[in-house]
N, CA, C and O atoms as a Tripos MOL2 file, in Angstrom:
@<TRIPOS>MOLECULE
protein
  312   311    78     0     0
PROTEIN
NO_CHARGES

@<TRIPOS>ATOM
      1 N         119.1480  104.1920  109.8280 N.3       1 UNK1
      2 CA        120.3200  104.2800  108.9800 C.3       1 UNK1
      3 C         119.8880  104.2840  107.5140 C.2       1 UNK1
      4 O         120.4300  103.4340  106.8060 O.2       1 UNK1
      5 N         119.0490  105.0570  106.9750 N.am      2 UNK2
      6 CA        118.4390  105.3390  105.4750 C.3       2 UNK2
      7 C         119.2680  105.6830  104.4720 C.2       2 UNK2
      8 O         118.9520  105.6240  103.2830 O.2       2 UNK2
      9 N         120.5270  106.1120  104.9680 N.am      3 UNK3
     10 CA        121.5390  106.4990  103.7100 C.3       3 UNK3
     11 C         122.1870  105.2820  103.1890 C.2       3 UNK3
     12 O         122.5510  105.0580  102.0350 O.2       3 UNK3
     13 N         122.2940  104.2980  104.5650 N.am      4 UNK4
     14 CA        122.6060  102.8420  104.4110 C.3       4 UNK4
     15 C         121.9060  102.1260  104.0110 C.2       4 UNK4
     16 O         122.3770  101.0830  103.5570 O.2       4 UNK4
     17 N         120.6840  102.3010  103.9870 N.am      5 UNK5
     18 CA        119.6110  101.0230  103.9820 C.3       5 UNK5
     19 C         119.6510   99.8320  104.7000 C.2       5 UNK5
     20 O         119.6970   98.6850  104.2540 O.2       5 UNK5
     21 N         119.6360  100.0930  105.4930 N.am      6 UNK6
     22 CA        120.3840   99.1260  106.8720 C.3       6 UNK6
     23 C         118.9210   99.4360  107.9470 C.2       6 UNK6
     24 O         118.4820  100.5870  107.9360 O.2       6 UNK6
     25 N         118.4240   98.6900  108.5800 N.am      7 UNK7
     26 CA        117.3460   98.4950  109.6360 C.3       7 UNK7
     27 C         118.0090   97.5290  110.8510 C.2       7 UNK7
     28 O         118.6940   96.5670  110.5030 O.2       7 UNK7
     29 N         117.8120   97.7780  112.1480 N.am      8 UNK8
     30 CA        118.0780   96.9900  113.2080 C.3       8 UNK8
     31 C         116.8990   96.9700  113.6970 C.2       8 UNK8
     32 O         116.1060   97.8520  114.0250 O.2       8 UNK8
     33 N         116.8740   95.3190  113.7100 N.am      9 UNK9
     34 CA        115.5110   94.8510  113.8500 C.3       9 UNK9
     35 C         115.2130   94.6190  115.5160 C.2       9 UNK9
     36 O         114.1430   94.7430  116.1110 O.2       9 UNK9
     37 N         116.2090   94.3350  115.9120 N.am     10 UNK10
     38 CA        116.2900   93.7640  117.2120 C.3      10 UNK10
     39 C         115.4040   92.6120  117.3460 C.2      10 UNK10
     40 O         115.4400   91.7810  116.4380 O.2      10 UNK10
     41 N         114.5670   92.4160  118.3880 N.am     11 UNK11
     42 CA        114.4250   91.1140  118.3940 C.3      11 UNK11
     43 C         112.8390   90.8220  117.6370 C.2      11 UNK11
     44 O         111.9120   90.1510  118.0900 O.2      11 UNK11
     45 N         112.9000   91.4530  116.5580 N.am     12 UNK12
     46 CA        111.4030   91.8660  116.0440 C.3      12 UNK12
     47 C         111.2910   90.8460  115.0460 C.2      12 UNK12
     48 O         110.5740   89.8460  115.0070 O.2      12 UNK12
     49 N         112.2750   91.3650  114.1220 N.am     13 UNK13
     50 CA        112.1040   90.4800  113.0770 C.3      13 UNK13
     51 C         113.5230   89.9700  112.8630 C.2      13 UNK13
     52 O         114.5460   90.6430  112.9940 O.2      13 UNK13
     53 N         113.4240   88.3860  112.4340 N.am     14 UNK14
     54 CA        114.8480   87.5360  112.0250 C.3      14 UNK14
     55 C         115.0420   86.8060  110.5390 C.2      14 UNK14
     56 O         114.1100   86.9640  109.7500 O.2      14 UNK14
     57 N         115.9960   86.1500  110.1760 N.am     15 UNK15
     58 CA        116.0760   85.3720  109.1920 C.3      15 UNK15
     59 C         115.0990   84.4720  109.3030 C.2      15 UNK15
     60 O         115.2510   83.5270  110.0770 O.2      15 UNK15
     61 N         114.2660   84.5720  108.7660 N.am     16 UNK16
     62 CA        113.1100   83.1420  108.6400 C.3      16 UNK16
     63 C         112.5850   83.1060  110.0540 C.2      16 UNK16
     64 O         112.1500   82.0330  110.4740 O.2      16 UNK16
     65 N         112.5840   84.0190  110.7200 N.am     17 UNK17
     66 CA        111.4550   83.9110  112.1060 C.3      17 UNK17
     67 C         110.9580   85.2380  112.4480 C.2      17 UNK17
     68 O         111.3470   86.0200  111.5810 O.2      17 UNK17
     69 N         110.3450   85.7590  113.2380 N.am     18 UNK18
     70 CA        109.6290   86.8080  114.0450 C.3      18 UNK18
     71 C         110.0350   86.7950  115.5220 C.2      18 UNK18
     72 O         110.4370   85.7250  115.9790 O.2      18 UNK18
     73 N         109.9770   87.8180  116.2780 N.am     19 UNK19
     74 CA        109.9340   87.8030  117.7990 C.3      19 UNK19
     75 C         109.1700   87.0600  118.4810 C.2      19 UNK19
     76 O         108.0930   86.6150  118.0850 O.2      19 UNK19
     77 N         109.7690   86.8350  119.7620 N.am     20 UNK20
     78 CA        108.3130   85.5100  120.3640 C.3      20 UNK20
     79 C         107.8170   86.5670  121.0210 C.2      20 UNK20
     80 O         108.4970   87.5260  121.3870 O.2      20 UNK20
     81 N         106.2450   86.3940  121.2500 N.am     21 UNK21
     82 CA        104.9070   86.9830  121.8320 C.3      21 UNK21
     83 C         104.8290   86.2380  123.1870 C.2      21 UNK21
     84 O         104.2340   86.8330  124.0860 O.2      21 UNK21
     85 N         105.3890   84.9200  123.4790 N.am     22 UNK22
     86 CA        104.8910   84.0780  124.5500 C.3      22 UNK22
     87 C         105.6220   84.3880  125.7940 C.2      22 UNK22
     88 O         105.6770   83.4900  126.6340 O.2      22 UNK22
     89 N         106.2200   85.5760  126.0560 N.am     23 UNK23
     90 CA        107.3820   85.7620  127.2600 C.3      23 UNK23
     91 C         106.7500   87.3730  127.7540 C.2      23 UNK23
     92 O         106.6530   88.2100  126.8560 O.2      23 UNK23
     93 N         106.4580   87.6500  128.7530 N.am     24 UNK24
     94 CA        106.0320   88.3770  129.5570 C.3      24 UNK24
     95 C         106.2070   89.9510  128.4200 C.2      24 UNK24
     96 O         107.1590   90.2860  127.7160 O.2      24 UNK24
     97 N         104.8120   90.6560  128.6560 N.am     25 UNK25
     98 CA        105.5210   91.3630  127.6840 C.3      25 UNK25
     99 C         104.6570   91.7310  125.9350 C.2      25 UNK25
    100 O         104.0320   92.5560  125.2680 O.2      25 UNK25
    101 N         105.3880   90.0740  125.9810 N.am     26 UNK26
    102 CA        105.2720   89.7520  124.2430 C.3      26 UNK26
    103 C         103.5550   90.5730  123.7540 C.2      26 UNK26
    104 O         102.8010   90.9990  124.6290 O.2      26 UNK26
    105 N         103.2960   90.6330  122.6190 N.am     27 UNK27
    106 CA        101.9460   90.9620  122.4210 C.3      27 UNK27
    107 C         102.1610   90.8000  120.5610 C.2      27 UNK27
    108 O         102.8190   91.5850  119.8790 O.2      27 UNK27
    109 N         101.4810   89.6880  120.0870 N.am     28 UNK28
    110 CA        101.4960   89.3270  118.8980 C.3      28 UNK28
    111 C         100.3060   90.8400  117.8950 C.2      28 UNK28
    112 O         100.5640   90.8350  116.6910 O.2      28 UNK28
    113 N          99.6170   91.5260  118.1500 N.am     29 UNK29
    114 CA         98.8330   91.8980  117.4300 C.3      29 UNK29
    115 C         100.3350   93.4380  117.1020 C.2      29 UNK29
    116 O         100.7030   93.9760  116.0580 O.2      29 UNK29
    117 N         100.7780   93.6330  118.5620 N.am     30 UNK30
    118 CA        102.1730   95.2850  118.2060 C.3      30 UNK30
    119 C         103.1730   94.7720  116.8400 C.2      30 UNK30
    120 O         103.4380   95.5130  115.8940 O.2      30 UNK30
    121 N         103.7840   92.9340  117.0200 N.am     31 UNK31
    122 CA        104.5600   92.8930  116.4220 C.3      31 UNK31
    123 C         103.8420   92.3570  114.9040 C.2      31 UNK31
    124 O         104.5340   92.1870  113.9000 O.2      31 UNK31
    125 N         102.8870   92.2100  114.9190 N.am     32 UNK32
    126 CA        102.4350   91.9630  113.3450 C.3      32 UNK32
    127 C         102.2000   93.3970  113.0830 C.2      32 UNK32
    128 O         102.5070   93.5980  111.9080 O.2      32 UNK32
    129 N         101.7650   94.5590  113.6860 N.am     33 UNK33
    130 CA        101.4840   95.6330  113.0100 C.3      33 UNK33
    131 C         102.9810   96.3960  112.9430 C.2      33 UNK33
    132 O         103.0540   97.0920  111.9300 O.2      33 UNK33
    133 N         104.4880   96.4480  113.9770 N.am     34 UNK34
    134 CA        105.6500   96.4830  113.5610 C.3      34 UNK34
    135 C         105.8870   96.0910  112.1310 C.2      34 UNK34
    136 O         106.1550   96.8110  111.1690 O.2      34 UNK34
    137 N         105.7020   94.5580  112.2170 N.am     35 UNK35
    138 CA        106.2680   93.9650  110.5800 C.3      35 UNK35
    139 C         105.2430   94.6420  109.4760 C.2      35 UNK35
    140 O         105.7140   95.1450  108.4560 O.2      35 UNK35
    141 N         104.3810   94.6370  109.6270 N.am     36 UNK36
    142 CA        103.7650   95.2750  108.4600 C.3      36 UNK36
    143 C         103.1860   96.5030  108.0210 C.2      36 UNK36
    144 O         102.8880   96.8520  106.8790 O.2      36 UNK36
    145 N         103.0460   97.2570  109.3870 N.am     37 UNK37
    146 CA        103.3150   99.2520  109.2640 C.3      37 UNK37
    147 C         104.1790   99.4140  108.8910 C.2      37 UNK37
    148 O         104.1120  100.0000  107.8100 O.2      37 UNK37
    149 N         105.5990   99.0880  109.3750 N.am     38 UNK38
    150 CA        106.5040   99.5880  109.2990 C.3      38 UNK38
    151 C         108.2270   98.9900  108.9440 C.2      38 UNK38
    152 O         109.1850   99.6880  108.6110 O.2      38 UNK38
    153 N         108.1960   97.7790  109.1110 N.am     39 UNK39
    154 CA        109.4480   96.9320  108.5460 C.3      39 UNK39
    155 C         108.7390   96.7930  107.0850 C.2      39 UNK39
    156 O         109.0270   97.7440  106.3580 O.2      39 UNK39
    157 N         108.0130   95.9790  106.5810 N.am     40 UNK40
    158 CA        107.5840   95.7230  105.2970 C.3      40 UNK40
    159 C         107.1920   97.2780  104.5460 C.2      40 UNK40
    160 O         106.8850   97.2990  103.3550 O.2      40 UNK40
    161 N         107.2210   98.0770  105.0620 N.am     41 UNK41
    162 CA        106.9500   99.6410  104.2110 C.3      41 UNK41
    163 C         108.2170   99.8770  103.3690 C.2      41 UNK41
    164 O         108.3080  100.6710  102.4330 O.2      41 UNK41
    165 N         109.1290   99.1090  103.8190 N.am     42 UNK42
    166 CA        110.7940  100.0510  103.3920 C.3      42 UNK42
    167 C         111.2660   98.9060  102.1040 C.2      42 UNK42
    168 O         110.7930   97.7710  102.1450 O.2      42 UNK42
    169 N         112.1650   99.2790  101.0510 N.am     43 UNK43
    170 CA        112.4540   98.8480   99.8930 C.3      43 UNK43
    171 C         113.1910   97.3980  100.6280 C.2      43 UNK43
    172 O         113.9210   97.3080  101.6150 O.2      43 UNK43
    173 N         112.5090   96.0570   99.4350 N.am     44 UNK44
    174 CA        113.2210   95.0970   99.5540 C.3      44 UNK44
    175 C         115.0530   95.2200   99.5070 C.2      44 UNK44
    176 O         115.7420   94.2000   99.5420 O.2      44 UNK44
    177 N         115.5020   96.2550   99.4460 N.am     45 UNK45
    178 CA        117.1080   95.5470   99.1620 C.3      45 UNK45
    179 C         117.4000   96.5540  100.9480 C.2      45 UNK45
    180 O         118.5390   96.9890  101.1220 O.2      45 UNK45
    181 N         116.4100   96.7920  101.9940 N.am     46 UNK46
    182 CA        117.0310   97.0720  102.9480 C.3      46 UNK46
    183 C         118.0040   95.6600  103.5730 C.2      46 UNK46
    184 O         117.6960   94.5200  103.2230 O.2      46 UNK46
    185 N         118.8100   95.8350  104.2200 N.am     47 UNK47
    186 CA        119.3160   94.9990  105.3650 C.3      47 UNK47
    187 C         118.5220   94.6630  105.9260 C.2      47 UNK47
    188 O         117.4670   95.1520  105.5210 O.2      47 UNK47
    189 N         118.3900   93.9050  106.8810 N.am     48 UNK48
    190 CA        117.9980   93.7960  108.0770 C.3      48 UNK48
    191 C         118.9620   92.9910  108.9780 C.2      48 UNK48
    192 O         119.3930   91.8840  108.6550 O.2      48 UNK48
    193 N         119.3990   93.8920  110.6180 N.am     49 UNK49
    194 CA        120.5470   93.2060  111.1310 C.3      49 UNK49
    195 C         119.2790   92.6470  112.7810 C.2      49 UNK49
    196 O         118.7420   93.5270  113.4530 O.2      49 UNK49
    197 N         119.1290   91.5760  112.9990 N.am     50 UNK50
    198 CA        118.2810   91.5550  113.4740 C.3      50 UNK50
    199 C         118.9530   91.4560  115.0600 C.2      50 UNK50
    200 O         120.1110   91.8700  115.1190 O.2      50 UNK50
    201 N         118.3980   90.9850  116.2700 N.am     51 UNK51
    202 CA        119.2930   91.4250  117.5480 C.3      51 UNK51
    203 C         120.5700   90.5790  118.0790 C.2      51 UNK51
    204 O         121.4360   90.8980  118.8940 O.2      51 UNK51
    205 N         120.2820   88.7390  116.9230 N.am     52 UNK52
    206 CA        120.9910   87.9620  117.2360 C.3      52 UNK52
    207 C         120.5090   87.0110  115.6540 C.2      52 UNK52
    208 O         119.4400   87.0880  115.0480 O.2      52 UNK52
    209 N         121.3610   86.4130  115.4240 N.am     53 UNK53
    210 CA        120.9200   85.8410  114.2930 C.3      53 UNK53
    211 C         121.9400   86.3240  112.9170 C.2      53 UNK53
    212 O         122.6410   87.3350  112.9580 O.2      53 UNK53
    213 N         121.8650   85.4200  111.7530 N.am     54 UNK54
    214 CA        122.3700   86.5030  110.2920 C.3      54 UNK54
    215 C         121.2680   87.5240  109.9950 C.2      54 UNK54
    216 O         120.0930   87.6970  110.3180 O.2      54 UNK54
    217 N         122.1440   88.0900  109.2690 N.am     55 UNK55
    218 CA        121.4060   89.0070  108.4870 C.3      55 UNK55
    219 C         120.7420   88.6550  107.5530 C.2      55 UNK55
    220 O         121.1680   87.6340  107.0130 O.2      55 UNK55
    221 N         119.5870   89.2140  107.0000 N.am     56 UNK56
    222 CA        118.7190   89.2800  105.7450 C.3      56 UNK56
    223 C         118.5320   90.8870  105.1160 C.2      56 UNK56
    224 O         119.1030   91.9440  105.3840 O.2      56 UNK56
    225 N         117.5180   90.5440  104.2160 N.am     57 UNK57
    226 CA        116.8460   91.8700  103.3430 C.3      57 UNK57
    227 C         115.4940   91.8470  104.2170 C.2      57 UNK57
    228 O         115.1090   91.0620  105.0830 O.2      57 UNK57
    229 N         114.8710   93.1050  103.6150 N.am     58 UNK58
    230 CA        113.0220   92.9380  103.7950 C.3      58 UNK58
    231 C         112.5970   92.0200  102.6420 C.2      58 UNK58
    232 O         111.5470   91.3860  102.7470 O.2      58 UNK58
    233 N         113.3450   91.9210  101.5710 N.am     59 UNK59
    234 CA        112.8120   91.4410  100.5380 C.3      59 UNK59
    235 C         112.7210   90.0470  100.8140 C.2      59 UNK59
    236 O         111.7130   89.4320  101.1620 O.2      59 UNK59
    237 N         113.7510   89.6520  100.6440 N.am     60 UNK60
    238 CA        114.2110   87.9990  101.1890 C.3      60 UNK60
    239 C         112.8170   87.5470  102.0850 C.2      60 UNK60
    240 O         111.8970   86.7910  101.7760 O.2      60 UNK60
    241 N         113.0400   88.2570  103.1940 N.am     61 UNK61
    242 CA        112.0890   87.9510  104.5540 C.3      61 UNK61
    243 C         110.6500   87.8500  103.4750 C.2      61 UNK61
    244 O         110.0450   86.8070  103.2270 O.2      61 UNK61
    245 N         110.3580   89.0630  103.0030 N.am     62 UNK62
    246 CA        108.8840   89.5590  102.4800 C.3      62 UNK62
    247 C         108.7740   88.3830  101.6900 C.2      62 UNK62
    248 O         107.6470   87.9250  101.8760 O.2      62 UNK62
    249 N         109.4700   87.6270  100.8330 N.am     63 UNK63
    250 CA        109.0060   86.4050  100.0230 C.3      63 UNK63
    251 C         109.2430   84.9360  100.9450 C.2      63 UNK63
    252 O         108.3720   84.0790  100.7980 O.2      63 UNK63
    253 N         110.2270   84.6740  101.7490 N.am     64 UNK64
    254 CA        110.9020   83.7300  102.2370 C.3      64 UNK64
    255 C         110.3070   83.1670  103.8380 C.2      64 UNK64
    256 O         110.2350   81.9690  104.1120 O.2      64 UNK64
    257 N         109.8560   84.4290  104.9290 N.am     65 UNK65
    258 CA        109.4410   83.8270  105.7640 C.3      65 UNK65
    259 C         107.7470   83.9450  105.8860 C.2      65 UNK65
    260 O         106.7620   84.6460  105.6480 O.2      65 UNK65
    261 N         108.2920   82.5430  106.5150 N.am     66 UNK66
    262 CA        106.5270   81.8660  106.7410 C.3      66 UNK66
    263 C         105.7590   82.8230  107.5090 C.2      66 UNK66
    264 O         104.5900   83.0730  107.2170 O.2      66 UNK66
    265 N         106.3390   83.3490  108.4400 N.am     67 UNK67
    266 CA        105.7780   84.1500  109.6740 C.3      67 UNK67
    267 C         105.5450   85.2770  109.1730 C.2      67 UNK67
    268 O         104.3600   85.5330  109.3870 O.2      67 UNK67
    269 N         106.2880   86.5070  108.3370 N.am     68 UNK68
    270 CA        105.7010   87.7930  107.7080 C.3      68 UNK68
    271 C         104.7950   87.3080  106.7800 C.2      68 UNK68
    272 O         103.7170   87.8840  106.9280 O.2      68 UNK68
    273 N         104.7630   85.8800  105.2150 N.am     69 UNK69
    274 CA        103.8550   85.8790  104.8380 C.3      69 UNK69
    275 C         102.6880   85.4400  105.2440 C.2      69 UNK69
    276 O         101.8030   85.5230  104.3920 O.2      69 UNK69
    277 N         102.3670   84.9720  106.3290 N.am     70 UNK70
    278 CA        101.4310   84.4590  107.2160 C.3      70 UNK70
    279 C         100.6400   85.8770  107.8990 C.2      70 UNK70
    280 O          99.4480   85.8900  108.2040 O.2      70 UNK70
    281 N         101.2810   86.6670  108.0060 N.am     71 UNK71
    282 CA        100.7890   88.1880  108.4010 C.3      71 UNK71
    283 C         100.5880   88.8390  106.8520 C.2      71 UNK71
    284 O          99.7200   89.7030  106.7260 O.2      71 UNK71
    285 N         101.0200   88.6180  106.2100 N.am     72 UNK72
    286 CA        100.7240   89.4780  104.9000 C.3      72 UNK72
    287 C          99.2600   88.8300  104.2530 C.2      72 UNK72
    288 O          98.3510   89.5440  103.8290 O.2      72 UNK72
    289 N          99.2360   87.6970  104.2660 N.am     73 UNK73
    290 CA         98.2260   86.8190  103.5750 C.3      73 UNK73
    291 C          96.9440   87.1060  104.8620 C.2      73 UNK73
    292 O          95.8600   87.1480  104.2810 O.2      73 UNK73
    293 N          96.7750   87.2980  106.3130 N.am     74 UNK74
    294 CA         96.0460   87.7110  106.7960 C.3      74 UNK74
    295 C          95.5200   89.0300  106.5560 C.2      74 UNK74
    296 O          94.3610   89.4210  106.4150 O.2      74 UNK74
    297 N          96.4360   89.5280  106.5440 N.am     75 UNK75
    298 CA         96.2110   91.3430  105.7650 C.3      75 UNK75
    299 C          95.3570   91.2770  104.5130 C.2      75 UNK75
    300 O          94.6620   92.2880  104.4120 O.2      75 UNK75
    301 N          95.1690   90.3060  103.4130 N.am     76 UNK76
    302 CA         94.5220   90.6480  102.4340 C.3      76 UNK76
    303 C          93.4750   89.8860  102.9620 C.2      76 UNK76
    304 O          92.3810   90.3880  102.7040 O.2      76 UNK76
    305 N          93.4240   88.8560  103.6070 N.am     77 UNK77
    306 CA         91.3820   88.4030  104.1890 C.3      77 UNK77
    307 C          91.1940   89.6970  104.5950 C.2      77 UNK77
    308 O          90.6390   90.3430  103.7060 O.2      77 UNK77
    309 N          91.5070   90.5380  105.8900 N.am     78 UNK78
    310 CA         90.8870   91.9010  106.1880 C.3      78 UNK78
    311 C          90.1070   92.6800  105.3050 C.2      78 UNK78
    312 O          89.6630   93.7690  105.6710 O.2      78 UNK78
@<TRIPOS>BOND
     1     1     2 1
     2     2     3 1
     3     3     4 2
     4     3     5 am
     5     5     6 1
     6     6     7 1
     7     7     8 2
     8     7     9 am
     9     9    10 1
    10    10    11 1
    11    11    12 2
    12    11    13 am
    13    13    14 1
    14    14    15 1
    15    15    16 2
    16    15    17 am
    17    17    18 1
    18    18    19 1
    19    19    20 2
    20    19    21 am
    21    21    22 1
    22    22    23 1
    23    23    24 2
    24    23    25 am
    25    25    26 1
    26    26    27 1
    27    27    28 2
    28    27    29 am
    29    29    30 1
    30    30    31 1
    31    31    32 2
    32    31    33 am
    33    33    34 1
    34    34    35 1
    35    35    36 2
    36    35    37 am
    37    37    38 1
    38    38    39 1
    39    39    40 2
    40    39    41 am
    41    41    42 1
    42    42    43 1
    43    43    44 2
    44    43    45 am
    45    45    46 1
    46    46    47 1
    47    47    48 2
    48    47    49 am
    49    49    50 1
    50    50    51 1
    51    51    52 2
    52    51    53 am
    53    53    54 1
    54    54    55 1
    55    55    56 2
    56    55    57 am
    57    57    58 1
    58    58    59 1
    59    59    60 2
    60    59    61 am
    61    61    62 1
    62    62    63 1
    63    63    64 2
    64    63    65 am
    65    65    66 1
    66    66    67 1
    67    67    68 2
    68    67    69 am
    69    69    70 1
    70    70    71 1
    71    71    72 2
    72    71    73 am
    73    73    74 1
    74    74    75 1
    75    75    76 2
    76    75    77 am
    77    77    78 1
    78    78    79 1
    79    79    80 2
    80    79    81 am
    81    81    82 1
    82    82    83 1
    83    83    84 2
    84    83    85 am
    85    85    86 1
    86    86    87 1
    87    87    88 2
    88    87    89 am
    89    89    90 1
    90    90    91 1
    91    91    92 2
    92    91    93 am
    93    93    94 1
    94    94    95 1
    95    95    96 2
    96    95    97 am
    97    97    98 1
    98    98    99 1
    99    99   100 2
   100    99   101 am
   101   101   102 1
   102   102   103 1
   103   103   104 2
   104   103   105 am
   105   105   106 1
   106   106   107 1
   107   107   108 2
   108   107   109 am
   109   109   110 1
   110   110   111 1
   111   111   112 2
   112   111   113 am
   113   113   114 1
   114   114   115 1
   115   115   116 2
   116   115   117 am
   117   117   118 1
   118   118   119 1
   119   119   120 2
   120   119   121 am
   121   121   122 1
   122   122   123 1
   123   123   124 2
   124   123   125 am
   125   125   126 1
   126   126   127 1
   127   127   128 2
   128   127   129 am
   129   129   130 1
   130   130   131 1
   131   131   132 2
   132   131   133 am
   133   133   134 1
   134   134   135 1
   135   135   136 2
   136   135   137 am
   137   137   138 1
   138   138   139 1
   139   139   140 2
   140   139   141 am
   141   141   142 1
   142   142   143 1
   143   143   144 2
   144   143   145 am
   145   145   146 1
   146   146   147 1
   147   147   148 2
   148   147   149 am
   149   149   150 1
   150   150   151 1
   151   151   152 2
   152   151   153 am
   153   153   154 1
   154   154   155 1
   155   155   156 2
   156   155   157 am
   157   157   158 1
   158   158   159 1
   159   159   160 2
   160   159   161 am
   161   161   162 1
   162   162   163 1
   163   163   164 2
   164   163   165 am
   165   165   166 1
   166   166   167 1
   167   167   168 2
   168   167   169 am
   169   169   170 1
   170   170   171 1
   171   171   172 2
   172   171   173 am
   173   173   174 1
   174   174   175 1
   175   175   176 2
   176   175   177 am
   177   177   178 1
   178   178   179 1
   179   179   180 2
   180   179   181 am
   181   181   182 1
   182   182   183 1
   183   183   184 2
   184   183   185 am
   185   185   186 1
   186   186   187 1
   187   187   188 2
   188   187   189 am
   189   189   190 1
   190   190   191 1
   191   191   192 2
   192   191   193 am
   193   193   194 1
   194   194   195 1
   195   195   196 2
   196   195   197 am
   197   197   198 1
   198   198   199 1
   199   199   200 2
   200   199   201 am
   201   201   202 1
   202   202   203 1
   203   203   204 2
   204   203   205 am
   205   205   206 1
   206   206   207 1
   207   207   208 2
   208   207   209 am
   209   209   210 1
   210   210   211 1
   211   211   212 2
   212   211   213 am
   213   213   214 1
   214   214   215 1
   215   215   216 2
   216   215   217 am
   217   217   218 1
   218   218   219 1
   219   219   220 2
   220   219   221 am
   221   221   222 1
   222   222   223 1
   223   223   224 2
   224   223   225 am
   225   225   226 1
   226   226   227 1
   227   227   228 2
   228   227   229 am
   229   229   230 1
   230   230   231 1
   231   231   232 2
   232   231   233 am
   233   233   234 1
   234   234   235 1
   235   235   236 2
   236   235   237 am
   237   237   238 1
   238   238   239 1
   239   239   240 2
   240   239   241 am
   241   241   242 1
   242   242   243 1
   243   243   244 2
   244   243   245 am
   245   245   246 1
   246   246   247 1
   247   247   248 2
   248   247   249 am
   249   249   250 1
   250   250   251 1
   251   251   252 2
   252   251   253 am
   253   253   254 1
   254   254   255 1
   255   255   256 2
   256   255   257 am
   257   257   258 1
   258   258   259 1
   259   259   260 2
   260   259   261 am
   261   261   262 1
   262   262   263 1
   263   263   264 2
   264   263   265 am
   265   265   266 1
   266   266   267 1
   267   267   268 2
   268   267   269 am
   269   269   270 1
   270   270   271 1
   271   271   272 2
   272   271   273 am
   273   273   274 1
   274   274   275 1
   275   275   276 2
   276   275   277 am
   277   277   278 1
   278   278   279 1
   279   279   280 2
   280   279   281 am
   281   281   282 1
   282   282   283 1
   283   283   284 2
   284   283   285 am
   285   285   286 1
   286   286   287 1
   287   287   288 2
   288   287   289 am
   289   289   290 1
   290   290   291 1
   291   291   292 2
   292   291   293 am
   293   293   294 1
   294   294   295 1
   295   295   296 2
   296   295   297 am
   297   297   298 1
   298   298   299 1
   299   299   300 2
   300   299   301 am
   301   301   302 1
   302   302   303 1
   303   303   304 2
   304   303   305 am
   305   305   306 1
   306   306   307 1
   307   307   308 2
   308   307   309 am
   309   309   310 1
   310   310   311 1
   311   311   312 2
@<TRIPOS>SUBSTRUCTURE
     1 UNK1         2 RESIDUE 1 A UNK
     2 UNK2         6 RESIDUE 1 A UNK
     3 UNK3        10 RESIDUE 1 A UNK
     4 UNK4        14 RESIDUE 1 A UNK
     5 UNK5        18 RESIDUE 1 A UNK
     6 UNK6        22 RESIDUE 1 A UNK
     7 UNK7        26 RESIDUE 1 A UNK
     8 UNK8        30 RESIDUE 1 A UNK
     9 UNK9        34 RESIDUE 1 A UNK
    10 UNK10       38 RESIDUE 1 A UNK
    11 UNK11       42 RESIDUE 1 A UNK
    12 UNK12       46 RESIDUE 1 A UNK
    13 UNK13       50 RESIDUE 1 A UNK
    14 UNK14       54 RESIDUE 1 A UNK
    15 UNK15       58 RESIDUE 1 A UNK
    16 UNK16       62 RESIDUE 1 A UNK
    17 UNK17       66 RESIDUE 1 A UNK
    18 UNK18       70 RESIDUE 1 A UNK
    19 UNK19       74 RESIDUE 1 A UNK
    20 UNK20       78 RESIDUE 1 A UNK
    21 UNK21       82 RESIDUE 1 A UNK
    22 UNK22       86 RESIDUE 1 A UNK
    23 UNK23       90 RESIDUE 1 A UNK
    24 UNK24       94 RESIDUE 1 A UNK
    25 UNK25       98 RESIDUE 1 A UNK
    26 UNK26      102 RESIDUE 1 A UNK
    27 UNK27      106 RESIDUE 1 A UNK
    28 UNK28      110 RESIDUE 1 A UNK
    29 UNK29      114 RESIDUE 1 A UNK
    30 UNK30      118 RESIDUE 1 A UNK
    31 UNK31      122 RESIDUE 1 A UNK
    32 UNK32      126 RESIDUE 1 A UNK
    33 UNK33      130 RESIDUE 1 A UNK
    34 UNK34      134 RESIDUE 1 A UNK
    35 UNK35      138 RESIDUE 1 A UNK
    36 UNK36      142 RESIDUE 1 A UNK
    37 UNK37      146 RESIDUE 1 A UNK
    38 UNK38      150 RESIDUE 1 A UNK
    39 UNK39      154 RESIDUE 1 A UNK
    40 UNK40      158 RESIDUE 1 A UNK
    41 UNK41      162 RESIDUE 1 A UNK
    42 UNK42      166 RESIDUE 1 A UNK
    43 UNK43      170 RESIDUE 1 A UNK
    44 UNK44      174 RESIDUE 1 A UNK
    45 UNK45      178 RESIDUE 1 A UNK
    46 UNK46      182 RESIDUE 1 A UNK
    47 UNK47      186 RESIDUE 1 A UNK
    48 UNK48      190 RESIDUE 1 A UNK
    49 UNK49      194 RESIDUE 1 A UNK
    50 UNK50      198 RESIDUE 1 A UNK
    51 UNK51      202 RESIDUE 1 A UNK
    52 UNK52      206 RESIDUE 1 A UNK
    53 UNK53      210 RESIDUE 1 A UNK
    54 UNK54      214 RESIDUE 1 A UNK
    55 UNK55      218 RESIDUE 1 A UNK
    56 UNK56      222 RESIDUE 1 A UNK
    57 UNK57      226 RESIDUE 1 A UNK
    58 UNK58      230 RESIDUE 1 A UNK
    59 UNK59      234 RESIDUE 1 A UNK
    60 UNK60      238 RESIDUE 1 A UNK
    61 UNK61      242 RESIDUE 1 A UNK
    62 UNK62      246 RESIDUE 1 A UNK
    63 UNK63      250 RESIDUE 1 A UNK
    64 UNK64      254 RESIDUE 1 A UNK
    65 UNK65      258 RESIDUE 1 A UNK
    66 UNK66      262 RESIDUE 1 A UNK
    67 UNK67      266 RESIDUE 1 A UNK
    68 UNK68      270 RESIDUE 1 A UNK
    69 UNK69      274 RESIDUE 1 A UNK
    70 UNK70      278 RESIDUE 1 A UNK
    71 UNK71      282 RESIDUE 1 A UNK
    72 UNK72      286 RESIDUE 1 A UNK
    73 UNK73      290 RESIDUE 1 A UNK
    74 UNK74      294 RESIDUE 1 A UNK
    75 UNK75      298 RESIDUE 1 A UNK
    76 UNK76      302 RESIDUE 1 A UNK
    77 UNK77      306 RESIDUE 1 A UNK
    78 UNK78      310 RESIDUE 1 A UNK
């Protein structure tokens, strides 16, 4: 929805959390490279409507949660 700036995250990314990896399935290395190929690529004032939960921005998230900056701050040791 790019005309909107609107992203549905589903259960990827949330207000102040990430998707769980620990349930059949899960695989932590797809959803850190999700959040940071490709959710964190798009302008902080997107939405984000995530699958259950409020809504946020990328921006919000990109400064606010522990879990994307915890993947971002690993990204610059690399």
């Amino acid at each position: 929805l790019e005309e909107e700036r609107v992203v549905l995250t589903g259960d990827t990314l949330f207000a102040g959390s990430i998707g769980r990896t620990d349930l059949p399935g899960g695989d932590l290395e797809q959803l850190r490279s999700s959040i940071l190929d490709k959710l964190l690529k798009l302008p902080d004032d997107y939405v984000i409507y995530p699958g259950h939960g409020p809504s946020s921005t990328i921006g919000v998230e990109r400064r606010l949660n522990p879990f994307v900056r915890s993947f971002m701050d690993s990204r610059k040791v690399l």
